[in-house]
mmJSON file of the N, C-alpha and C atoms, coordinates in Angstrom:
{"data_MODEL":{"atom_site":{
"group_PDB":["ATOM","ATOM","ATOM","ATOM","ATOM","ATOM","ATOM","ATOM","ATOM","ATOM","ATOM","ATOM","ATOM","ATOM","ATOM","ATOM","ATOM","ATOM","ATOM","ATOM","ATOM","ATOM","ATOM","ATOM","ATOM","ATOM","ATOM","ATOM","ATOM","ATOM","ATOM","ATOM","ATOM","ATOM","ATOM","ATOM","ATOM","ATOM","ATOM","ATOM","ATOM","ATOM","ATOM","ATOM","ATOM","ATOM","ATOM","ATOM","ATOM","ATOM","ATOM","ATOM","ATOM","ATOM","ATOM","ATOM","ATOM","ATOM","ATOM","ATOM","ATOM","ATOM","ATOM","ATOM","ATOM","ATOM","ATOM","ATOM","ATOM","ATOM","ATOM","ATOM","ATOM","ATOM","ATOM","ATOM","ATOM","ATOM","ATOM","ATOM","ATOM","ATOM","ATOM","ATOM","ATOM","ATOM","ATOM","ATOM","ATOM","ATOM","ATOM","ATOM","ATOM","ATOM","ATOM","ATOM","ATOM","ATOM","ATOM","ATOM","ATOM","ATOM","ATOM","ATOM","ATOM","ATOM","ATOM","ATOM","ATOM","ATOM","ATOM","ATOM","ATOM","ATOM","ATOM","ATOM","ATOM","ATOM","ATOM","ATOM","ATOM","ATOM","ATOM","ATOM","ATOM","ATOM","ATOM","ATOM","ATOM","ATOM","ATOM","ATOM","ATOM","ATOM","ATOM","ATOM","ATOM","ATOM","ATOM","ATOM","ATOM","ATOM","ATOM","ATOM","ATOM","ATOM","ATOM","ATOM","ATOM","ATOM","ATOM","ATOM","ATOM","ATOM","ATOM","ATOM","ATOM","ATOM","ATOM","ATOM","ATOM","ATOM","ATOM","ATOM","ATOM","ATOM","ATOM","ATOM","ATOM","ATOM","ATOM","ATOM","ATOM","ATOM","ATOM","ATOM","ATOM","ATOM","ATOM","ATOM","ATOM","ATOM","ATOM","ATOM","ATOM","ATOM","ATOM","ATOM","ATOM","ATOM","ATOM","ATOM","ATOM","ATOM","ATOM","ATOM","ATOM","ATOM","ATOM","ATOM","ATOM","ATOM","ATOM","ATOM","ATOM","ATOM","ATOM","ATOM","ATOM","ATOM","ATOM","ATOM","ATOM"],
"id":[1,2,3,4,5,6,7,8,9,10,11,12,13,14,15,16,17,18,19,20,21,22,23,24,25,26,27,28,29,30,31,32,33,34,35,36,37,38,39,40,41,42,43,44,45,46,47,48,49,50,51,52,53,54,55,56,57,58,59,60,61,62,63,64,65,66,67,68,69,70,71,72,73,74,75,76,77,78,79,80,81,82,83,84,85,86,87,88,89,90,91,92,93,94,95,96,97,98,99,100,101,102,103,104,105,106,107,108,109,110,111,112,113,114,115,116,117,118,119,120,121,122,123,124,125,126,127,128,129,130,131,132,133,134,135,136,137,138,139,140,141,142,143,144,145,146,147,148,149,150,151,152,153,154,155,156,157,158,159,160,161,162,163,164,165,166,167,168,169,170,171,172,173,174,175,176,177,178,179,180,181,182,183,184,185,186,187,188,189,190,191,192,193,194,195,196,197,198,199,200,201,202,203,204,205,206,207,208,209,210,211,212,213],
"type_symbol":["N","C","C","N","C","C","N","C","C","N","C","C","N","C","C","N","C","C","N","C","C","N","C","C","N","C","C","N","C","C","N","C","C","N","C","C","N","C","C","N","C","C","N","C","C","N","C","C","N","C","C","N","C","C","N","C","C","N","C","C","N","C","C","N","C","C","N","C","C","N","C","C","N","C","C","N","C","C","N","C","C","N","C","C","N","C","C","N","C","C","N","C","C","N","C","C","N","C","C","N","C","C","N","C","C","N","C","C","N","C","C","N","C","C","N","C","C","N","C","C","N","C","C","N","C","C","N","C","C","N","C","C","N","C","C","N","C","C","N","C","C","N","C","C","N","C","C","N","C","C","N","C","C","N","C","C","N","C","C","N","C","C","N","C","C","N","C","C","N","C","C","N","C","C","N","C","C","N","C","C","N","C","C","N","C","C","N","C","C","N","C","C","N","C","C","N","C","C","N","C","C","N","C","C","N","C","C","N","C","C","N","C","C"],
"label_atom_id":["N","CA","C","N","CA","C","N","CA","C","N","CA","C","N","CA","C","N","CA","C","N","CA","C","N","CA","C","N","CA","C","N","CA","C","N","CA","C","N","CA","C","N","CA","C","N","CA","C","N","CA","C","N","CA","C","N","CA","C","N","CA","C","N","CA","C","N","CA","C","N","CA","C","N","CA","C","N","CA","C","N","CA","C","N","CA","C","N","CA","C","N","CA","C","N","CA","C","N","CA","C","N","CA","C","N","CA","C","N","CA","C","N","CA","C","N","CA","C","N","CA","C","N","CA","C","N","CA","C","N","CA","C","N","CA","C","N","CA","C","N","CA","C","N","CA","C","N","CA","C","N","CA","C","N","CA","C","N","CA","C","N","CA","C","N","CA","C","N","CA","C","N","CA","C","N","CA","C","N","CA","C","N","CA","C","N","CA","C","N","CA","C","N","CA","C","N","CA","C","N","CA","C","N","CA","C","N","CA","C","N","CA","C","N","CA","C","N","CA","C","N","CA","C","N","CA","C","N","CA","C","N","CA","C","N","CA","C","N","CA","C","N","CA","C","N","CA","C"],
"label_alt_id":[null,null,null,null,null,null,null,null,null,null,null,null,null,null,null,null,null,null,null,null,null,null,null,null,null,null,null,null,null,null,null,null,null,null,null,null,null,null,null,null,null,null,null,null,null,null,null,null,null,null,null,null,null,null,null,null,null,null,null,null,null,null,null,null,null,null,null,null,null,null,null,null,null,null,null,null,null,null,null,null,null,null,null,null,null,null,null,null,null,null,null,null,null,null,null,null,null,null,null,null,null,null,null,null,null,null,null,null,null,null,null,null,null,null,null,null,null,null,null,null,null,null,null,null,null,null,null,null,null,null,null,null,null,null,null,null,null,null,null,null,null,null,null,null,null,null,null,null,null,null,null,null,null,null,null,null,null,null,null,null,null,null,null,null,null,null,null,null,null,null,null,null,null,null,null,null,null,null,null,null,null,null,null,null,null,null,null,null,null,null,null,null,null,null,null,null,null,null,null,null,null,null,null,null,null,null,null,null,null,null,null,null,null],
"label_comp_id":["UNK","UNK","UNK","UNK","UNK","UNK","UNK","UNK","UNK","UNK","UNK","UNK","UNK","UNK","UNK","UNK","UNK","UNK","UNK","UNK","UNK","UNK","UNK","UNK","UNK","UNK","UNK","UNK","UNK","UNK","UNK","UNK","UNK","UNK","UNK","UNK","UNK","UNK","UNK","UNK","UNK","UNK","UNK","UNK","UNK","UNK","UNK","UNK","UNK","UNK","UNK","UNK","UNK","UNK","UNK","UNK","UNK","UNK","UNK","UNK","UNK","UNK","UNK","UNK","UNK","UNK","UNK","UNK","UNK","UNK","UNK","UNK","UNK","UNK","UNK","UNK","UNK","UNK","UNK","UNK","UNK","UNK","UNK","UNK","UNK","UNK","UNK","UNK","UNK","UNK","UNK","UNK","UNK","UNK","UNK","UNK","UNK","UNK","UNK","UNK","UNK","UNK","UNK","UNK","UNK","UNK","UNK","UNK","UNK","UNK","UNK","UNK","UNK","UNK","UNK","UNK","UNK","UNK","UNK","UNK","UNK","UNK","UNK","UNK","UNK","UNK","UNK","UNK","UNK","UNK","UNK","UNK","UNK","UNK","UNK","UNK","UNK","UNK","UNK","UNK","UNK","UNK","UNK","UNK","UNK","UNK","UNK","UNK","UNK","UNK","UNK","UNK","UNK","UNK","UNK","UNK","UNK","UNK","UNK","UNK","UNK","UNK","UNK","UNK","UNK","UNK","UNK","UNK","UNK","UNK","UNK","UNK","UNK","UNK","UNK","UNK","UNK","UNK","UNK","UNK","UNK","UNK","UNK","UNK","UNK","UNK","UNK","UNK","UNK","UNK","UNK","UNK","UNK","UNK","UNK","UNK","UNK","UNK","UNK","UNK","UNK","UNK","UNK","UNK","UNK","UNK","UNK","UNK","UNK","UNK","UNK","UNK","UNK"],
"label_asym_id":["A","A","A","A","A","A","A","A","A","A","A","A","A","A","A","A","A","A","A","A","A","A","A","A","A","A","A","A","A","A","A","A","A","A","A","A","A","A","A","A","A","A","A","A","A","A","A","A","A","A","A","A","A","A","A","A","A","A","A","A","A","A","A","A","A","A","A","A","A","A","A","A","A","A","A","A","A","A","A","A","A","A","A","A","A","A","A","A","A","A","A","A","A","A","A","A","A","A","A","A","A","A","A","A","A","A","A","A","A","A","A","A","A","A","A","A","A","A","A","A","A","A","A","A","A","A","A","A","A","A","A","A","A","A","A","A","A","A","A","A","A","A","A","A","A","A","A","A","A","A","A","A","A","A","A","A","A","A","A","A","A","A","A","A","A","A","A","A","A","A","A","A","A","A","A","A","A","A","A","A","A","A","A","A","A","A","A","A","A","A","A","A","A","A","A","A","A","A","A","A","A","A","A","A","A","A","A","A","A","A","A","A","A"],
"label_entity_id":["1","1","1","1","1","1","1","1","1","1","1","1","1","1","1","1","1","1","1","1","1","1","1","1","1","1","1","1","1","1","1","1","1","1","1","1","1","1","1","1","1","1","1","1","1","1","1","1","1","1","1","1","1","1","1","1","1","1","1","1","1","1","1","1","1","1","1","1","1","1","1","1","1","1","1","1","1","1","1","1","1","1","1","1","1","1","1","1","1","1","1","1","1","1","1","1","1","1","1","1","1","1","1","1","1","1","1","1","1","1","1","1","1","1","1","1","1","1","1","1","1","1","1","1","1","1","1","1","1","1","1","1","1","1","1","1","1","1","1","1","1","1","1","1","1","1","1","1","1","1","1","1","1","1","1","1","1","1","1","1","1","1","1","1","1","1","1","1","1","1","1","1","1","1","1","1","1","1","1","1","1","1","1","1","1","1","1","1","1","1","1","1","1","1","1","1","1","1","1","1","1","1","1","1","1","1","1","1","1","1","1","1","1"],
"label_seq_id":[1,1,1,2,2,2,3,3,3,4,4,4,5,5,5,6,6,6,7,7,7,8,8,8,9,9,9,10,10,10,11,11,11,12,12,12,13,13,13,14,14,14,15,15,15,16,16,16,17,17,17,18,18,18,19,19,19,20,20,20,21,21,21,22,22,22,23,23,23,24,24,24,25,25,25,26,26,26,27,27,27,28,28,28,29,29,29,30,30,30,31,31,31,32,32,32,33,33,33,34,34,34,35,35,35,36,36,36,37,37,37,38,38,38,39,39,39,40,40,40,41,41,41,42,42,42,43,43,43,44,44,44,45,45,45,46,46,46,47,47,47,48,48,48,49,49,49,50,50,50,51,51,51,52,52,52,53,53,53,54,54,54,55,55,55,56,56,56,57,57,57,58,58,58,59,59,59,60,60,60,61,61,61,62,62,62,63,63,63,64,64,64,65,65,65,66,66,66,67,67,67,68,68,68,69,69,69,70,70,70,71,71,71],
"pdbx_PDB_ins_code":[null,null,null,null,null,null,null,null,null,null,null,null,null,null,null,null,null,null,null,null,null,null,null,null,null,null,null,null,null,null,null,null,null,null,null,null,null,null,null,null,null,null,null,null,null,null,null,null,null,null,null,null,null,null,null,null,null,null,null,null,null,null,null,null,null,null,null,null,null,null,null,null,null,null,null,null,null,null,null,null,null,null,null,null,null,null,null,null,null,null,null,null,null,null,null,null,null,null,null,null,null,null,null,null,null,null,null,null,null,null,null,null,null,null,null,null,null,null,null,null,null,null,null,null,null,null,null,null,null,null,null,null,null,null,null,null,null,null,null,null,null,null,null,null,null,null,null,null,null,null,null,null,null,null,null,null,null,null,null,null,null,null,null,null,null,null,null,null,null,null,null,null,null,null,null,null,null,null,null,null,null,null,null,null,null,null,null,null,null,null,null,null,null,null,null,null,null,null,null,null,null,null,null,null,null,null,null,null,null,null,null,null,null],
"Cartn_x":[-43.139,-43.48,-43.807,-44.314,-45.161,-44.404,-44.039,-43.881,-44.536,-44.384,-44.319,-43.35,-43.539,-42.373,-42.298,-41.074,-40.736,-40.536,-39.425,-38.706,-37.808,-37.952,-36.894,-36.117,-34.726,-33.808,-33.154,-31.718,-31.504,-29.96,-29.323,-27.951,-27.04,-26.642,-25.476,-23.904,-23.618,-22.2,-22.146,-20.96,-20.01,-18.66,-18.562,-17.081,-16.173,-15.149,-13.706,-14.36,-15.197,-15.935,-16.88,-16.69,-18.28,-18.611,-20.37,-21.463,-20.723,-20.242,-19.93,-20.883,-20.423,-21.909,-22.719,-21.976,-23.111,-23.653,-23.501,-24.362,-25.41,-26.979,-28.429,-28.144,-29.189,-29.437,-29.942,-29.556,-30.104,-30.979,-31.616,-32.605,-32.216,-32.171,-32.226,-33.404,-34.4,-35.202,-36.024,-36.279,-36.44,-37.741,-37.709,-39.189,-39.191,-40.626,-41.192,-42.082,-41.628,-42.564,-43.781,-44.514,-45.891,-45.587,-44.111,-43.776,-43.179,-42.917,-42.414,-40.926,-40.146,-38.579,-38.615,-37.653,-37.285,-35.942,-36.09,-34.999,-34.876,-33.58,-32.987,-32.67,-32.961,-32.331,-31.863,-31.372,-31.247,-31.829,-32.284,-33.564,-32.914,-32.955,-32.859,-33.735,-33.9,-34.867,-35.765,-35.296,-36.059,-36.922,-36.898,-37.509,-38.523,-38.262,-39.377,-40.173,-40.19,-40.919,-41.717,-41.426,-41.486,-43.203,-42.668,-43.535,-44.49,-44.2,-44.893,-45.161,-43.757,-43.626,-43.082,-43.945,-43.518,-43.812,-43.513,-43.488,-45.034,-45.231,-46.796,-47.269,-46.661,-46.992,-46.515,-47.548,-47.335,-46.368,-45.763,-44.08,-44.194,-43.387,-43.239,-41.781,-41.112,-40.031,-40.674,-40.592,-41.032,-40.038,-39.962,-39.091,-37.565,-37.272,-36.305,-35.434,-36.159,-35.768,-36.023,-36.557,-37.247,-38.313,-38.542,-39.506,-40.706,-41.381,-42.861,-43.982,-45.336,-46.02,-47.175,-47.88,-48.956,-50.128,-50.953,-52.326,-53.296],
"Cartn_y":[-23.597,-24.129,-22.982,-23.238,-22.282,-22.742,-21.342,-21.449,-20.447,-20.899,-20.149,-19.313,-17.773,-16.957,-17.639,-18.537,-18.221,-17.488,-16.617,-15.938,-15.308,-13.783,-12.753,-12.271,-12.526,-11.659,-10.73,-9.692,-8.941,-10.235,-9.433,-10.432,-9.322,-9.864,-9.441,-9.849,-10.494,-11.491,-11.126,-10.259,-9.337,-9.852,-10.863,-11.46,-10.363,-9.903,-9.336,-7.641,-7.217,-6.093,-5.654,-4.252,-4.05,-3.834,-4.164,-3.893,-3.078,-2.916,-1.874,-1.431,0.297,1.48,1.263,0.989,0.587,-0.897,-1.467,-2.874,-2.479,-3.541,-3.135,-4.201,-3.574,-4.57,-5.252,-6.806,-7.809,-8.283,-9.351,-10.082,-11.677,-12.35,-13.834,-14.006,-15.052,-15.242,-17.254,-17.09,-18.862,-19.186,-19.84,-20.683,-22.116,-22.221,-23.688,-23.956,-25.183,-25.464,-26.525,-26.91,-27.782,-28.97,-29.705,-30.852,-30.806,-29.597,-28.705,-28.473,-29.014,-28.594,-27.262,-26.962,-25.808,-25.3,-24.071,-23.822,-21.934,-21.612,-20.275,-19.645,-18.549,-17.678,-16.26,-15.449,-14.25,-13.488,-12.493,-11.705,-10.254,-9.174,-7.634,-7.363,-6.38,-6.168,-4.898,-4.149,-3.409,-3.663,-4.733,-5.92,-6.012,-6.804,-7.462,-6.185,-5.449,-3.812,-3.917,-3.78,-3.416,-3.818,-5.411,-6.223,-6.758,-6.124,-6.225,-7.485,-8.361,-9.832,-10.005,-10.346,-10.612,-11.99,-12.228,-13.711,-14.292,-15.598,-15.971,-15.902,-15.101,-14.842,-15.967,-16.122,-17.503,-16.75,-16.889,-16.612,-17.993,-17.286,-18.466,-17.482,-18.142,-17.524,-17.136,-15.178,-15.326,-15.431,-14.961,-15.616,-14.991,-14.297,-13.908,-14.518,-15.203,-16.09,-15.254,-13.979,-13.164,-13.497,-13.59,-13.851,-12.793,-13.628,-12.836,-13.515,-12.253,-12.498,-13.83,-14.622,-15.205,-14.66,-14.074,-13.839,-14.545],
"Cartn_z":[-115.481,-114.182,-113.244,-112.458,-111.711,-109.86,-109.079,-108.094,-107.12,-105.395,-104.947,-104.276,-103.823,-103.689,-101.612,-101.585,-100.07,-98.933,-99.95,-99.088,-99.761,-99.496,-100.696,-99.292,-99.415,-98.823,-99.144,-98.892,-99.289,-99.868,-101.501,-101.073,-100.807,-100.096,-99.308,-99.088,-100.065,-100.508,-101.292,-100.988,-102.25,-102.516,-101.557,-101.328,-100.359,-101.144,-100.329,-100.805,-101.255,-102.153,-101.868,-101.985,-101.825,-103.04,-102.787,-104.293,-105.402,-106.361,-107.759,-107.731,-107.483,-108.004,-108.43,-110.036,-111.245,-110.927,-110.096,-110.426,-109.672,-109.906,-109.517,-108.334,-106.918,-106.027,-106.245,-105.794,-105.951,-104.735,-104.582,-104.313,-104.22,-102.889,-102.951,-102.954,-103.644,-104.12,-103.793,-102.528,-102.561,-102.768,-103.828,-104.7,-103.96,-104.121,-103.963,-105.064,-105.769,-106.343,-106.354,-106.991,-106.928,-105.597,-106.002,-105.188,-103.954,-103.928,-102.61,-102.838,-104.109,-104.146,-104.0,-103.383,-103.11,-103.976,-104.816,-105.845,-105.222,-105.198,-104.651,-105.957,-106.543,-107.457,-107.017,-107.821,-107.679,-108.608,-107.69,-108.76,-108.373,-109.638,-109.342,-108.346,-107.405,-106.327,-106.711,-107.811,-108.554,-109.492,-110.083,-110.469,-109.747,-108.738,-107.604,-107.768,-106.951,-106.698,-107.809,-108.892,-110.387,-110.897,-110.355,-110.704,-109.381,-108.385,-106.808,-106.974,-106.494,-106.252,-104.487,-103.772,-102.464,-101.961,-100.414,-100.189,-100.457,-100.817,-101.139,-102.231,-103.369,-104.364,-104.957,-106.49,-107.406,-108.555,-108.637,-109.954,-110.606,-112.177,-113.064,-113.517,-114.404,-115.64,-116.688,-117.229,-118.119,-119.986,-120.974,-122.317,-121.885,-120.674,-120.276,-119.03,-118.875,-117.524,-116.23,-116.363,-114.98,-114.203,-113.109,-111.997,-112.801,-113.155,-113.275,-112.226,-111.552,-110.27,-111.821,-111.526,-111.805,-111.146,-112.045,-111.535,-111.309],
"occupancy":[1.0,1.0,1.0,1.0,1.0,1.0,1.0,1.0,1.0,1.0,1.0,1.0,1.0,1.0,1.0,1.0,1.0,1.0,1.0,1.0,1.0,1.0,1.0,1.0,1.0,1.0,1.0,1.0,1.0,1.0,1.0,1.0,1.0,1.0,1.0,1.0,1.0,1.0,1.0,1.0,1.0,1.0,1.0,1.0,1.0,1.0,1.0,1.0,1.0,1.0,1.0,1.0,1.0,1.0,1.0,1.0,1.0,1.0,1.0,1.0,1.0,1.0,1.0,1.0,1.0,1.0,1.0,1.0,1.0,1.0,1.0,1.0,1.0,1.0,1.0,1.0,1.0,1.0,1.0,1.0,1.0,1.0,1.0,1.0,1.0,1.0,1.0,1.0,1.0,1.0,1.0,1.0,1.0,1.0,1.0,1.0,1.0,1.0,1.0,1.0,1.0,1.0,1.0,1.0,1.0,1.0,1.0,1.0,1.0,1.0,1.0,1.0,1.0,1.0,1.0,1.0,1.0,1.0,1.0,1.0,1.0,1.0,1.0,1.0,1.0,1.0,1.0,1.0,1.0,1.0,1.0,1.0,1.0,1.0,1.0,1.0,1.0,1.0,1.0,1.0,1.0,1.0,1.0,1.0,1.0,1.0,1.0,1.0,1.0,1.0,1.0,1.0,1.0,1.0,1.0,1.0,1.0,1.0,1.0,1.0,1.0,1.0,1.0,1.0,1.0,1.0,1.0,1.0,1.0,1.0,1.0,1.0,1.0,1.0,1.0,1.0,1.0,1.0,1.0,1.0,1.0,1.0,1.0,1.0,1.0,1.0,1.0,1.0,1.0,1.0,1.0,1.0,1.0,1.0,1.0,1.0,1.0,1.0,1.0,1.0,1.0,1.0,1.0,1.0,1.0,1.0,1.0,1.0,1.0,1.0,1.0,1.0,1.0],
"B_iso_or_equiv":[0.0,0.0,0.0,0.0,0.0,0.0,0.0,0.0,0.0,0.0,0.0,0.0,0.0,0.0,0.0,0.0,0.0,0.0,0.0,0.0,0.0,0.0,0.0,0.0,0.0,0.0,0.0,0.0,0.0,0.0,0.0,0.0,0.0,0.0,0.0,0.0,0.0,0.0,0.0,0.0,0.0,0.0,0.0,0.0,0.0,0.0,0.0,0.0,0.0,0.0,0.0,0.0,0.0,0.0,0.0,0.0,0.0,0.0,0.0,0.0,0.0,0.0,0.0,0.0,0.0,0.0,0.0,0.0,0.0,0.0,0.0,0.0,0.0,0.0,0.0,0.0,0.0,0.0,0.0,0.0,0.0,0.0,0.0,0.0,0.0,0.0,0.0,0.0,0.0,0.0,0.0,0.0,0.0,0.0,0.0,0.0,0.0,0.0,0.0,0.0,0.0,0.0,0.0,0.0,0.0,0.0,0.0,0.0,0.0,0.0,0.0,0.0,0.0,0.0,0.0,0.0,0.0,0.0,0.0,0.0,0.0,0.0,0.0,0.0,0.0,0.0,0.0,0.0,0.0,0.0,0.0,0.0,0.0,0.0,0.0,0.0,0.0,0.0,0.0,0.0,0.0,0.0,0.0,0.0,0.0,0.0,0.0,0.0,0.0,0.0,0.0,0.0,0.0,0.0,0.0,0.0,0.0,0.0,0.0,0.0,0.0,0.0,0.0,0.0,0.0,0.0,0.0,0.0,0.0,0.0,0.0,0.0,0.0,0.0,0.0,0.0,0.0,0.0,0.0,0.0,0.0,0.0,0.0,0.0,0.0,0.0,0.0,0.0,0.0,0.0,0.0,0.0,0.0,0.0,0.0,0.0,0.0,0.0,0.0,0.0,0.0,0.0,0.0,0.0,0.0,0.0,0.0,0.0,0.0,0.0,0.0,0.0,0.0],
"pdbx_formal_charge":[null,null,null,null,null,null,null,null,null,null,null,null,null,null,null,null,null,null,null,null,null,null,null,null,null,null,null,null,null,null,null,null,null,null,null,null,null,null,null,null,null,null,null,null,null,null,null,null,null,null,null,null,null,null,null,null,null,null,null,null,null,null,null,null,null,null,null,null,null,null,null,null,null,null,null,null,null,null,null,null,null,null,null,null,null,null,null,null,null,null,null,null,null,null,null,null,null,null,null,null,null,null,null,null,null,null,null,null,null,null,null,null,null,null,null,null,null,null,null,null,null,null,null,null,null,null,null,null,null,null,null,null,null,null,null,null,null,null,null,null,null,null,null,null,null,null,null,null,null,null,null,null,null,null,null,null,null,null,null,null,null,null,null,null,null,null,null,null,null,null,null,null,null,null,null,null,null,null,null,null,null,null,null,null,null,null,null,null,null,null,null,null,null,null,null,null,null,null,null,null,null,null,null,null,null,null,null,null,null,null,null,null,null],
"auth_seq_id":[1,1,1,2,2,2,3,3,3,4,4,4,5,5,5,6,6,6,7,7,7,8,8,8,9,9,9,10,10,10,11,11,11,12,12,12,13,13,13,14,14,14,15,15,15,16,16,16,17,17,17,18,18,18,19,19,19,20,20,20,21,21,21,22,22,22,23,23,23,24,24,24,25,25,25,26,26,26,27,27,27,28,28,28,29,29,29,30,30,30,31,31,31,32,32,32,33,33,33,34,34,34,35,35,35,36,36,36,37,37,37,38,38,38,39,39,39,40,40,40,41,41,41,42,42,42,43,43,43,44,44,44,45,45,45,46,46,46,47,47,47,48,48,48,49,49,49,50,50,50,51,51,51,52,52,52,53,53,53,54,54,54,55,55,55,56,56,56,57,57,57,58,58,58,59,59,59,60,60,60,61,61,61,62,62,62,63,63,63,64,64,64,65,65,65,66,66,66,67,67,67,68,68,68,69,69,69,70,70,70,71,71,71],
"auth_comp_id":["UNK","UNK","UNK","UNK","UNK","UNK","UNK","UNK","UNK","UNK","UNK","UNK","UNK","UNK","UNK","UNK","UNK","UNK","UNK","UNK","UNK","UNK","UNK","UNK","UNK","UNK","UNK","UNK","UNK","UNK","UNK","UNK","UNK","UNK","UNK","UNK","UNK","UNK","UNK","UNK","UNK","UNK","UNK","UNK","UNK","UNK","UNK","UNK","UNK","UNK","UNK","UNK","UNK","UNK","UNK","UNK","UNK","UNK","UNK","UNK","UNK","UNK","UNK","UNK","UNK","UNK","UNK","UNK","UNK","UNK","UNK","UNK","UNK","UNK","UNK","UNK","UNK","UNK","UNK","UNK","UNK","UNK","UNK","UNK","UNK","UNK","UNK","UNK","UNK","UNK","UNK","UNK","UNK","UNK","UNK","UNK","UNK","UNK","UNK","UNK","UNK","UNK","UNK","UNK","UNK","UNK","UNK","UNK","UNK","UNK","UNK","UNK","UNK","UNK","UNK","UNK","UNK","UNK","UNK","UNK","UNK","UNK","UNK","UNK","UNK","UNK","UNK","UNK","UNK","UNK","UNK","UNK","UNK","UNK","UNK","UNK","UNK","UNK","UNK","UNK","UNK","UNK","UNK","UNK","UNK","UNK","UNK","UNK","UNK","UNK","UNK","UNK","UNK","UNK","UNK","UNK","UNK","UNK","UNK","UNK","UNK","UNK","UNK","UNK","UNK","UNK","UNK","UNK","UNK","UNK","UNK","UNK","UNK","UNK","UNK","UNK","UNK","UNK","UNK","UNK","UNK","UNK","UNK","UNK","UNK","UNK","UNK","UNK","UNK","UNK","UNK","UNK","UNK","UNK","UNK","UNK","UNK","UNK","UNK","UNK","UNK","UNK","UNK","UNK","UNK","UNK","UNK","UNK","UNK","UNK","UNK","UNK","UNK"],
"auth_asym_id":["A","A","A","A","A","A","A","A","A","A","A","A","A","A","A","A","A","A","A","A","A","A","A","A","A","A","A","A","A","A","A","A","A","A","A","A","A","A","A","A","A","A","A","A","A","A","A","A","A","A","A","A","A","A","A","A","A","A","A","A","A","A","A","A","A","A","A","A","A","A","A","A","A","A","A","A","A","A","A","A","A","A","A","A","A","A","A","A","A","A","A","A","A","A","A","A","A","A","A","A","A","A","A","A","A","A","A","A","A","A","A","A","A","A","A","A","A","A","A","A","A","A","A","A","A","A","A","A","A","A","A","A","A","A","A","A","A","A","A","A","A","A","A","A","A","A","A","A","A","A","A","A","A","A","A","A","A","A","A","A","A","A","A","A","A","A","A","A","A","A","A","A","A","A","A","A","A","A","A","A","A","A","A","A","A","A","A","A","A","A","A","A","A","A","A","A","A","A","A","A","A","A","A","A","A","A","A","A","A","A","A","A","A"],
"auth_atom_id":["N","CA","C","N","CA","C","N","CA","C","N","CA","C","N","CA","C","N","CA","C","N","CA","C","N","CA","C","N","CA","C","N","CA","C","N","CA","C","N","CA","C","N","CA","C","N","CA","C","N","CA","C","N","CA","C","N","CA","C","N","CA","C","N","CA","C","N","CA","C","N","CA","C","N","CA","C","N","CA","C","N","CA","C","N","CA","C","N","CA","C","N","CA","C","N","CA","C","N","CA","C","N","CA","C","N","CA","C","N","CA","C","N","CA","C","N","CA","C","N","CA","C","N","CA","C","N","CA","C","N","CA","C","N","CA","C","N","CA","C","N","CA","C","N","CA","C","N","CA","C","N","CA","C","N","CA","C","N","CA","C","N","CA","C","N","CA","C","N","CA","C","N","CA","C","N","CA","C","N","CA","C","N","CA","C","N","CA","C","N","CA","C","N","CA","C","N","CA","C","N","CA","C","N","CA","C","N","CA","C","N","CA","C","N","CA","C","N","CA","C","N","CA","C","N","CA","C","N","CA","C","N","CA","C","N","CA","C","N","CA","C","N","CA","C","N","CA","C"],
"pdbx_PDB_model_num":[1,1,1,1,1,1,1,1,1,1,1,1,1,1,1,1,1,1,1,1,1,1,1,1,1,1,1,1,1,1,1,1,1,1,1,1,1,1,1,1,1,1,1,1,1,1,1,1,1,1,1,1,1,1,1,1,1,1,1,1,1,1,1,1,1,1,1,1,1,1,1,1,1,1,1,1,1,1,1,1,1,1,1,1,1,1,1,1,1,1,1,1,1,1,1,1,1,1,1,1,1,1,1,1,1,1,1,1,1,1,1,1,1,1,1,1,1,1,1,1,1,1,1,1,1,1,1,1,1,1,1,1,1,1,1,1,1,1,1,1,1,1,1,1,1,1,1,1,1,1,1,1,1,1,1,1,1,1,1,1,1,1,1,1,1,1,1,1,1,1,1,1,1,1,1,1,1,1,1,1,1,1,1,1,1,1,1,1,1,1,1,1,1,1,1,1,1,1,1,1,1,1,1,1,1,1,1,1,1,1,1,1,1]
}}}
C-alpha cells in the first residue's frame, strides 16, 4: 500500500530515561493513505535522511517493513 508522508517529528518519549547511547534516533512518522486513514509509525531518522523521505513524499513498506520514498 502506498502512502503519503504527513508529518515526521522528532520522538521524544523516553519515559523516566533518557535515549540509551547505543540506540538510533528515531522519527514519528504520520502516513495517510489513498482513503485518507491516517496510520503513525516510528521510523530510524537516519533512515529517513538515508533515503531523503520528507513531508509530501509517496512511501510504501519495503520486504523489511521500512519506509521506502515511491518514485
Amino acid at each position: 500500500m502506498m502512502y503519503t508522508v504527513k508529518q515526521i517529528d522528532e520522538d521524544l518519549d523516553f519515559g523516566c530515561e533518557e535515549r540509551p547511547d547505543d540506540a538510533p534516533v528515531m522519527a514519528i512518522v504520520t502516513l495517510v493513505d489513498s482513503s485518507g486513514k491516517e496510520v503513525t509509525v516510528k521510523a530510524e531518522d537516519a533512515r529517513l535522511y538515508e533515503r531523503n523521505i520528507n513531508e509530501g513524499d509517496k512511501v510504501c513498506f519495503d520486504v523489511n517493513n521500512k519506509l521506502e520514498k515511491v518514485e
